[in-house]
C-alpha positions as CSV (number, residue, x, y, z in Angstrom):
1,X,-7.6,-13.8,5.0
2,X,-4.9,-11.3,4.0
3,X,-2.5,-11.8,1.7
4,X,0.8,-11.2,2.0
5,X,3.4,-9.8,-1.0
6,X,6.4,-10.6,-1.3
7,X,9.5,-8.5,-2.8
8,X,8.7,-9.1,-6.5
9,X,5.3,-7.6,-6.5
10,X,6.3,-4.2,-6.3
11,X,2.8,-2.8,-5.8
12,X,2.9,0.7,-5.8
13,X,-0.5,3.1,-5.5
14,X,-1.7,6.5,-4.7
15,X,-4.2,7.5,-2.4
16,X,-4.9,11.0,-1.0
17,X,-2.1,12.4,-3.0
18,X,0.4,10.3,-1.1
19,X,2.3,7.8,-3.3
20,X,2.8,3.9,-1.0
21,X,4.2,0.5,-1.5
22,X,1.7,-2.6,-0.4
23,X,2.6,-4.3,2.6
24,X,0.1,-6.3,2.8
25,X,-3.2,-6.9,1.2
26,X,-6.5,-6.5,4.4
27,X,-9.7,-6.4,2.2
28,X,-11.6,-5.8,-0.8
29,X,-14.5,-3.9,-1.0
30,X,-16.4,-3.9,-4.1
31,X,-16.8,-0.5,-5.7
32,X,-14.8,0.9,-3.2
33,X,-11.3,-0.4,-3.6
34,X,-8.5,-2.6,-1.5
35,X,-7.5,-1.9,2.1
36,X,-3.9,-2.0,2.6
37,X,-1.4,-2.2,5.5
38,X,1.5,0.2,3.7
39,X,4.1,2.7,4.0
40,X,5.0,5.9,2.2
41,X,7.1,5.3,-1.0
42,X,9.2,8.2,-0.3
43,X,10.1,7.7,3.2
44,X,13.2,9.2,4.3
45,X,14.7,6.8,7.0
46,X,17.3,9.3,8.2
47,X,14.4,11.2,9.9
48,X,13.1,8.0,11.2
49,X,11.9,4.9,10.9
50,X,8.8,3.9,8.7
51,X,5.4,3.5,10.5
52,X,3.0,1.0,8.3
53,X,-0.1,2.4,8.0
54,X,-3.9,1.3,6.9
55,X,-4.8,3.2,3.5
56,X,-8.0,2.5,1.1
57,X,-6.6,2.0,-2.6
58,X,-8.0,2.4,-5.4
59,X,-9.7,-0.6,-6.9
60,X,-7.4,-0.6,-10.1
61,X,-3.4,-0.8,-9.0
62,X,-0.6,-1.2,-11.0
63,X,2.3,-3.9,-10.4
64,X,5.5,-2.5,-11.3
């Protein structure tokens, strides 16, 4: 069951040098870290429009 967030969680992570906001929580994976539908923080939408994708986080993320 995924878990959806809504606009006061504010999850924001790194992974692969590329900084994301959390969509939506897929899976945990012990030892490994959370799967995450998610798009990059720094998008600039006068290029184009976001596309979500499916990035491993770490397993320790910061709410902000």
């Amino acid at each position: 069951m995924a878990t959806t967030l809504d606009n006061h969680s504010g999850l924001e992570f790194t992974s692969g040098g590329v900084d994301y906001l959390g969509l939506e929580l897929l899976e945990h994976e012990d030892g490994v870290g959370t799967i995450w539908l998610a798009i990059p923080k720094n998008h600039d939408l006068d290029i184009g429009p976001v596309t979500p994708v499916i990035v491993l986080a770490p397993d320790t993320v910061d709410p902000t």
